[in-house]
VEXDREN-2710 file (C-alpha; in Angstrom, 1 decimal):
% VEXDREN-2710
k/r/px/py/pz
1/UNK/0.0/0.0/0.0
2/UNK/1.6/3.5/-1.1
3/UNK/1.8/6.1/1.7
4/UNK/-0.7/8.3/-0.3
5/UNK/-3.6/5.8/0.7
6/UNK/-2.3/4.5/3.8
7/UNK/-1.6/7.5/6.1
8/UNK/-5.5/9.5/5.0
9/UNK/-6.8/5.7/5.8
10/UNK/-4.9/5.7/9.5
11/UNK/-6.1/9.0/9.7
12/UNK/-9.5/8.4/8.9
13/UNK/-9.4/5.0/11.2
14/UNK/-8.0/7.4/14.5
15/UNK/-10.5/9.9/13.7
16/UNK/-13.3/7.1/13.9
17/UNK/-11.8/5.4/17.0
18/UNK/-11.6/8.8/18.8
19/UNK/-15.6/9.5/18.0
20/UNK/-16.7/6.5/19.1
21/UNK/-14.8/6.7/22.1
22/UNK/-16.8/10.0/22.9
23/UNK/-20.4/8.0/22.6
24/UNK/-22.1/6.2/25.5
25/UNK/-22.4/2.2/25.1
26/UNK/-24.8/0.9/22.5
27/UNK/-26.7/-1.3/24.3
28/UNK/-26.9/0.8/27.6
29/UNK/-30.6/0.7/28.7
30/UNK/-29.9/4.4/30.4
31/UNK/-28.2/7.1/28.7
32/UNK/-28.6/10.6/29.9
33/UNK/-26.6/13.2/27.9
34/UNK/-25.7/16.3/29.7
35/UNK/-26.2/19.9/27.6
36/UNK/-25.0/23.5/29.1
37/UNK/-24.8/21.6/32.7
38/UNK/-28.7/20.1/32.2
39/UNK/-29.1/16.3/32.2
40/UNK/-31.2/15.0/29.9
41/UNK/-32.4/11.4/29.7
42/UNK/-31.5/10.2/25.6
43/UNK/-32.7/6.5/26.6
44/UNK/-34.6/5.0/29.2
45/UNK/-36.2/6.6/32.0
46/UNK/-35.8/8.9/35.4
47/UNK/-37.4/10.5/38.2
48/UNK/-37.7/14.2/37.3
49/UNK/-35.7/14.4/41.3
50/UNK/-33.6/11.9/40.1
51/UNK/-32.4/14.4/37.1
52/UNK/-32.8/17.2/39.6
53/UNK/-30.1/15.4/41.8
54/UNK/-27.8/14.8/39.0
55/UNK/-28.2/18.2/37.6
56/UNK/-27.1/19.9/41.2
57/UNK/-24.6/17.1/41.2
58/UNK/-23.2/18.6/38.4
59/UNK/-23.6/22.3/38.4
60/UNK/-21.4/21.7/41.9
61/UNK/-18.6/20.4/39.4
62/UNK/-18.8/22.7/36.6
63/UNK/-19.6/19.8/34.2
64/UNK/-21.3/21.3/31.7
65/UNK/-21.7/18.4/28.8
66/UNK/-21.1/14.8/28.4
67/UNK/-22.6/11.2/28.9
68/UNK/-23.4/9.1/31.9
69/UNK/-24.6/5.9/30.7
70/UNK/-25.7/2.9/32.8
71/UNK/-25.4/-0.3/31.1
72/UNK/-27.4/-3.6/31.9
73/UNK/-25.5/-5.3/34.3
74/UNK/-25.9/-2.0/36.4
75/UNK/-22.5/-0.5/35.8
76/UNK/-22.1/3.4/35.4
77/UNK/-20.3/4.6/32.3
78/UNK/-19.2/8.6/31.9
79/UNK/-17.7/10.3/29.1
80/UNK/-14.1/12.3/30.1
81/UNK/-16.2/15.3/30.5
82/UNK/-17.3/14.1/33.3
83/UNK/-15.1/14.8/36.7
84/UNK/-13.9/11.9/38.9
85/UNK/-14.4/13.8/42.1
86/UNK/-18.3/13.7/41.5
87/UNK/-18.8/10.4/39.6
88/UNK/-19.1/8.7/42.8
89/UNK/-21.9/10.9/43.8
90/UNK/-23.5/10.4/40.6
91/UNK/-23.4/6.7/40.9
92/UNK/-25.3/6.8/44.8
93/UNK/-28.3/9.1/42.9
94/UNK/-28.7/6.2/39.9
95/UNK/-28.2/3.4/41.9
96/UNK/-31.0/5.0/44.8
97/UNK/-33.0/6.7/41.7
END
């Protein structure tokens, strides 16, 4: 393979990689994506207090956009957006929500 084909192809490969690095899981029952600081259930379903809590949660930490995804066997997923010092808190509100 010449260079002319191969490096736009490992580009285009890294490019794709990164994107779908940046999405919640697939198959996650939950996904709630967060816009300007405000969650907002994608998939599945919440408590409007449930959301509330999240959204103090993380107005607190300044997150402001990202994914927190809860998958089926009832493990929490975030996107990097998402700070570590408040994922823990996050998980208590879906686990008790």
């Amino acid at each position: 393979m010449s260079p002319s084909v191969f490096i736009p192809a490992l580009v285009i490969i890294a490019a794709l990689l990164w994107w779908l690095s940046t999405q919640p899981p697939l198959g996650a029952p939950l996904v709630i994506r967060i816009r300007e600081g405000k969650p907002i259930t994608t998939r599945g379903g919440m408590s409007s207090h449930s959301l509330a809590d999240l959204g103090e949660i993380l107005r607190d930490h300044q997150a402001t956009r990202g994914f927190i995804a809860k998958n089926g066997d009832g493990r929490v997923v975030f996107s990097r957006s998402i700070p570590e010092s408040c994922r823990q808190q996050l998980r208590n509100v879906l686990t008790n929500g």
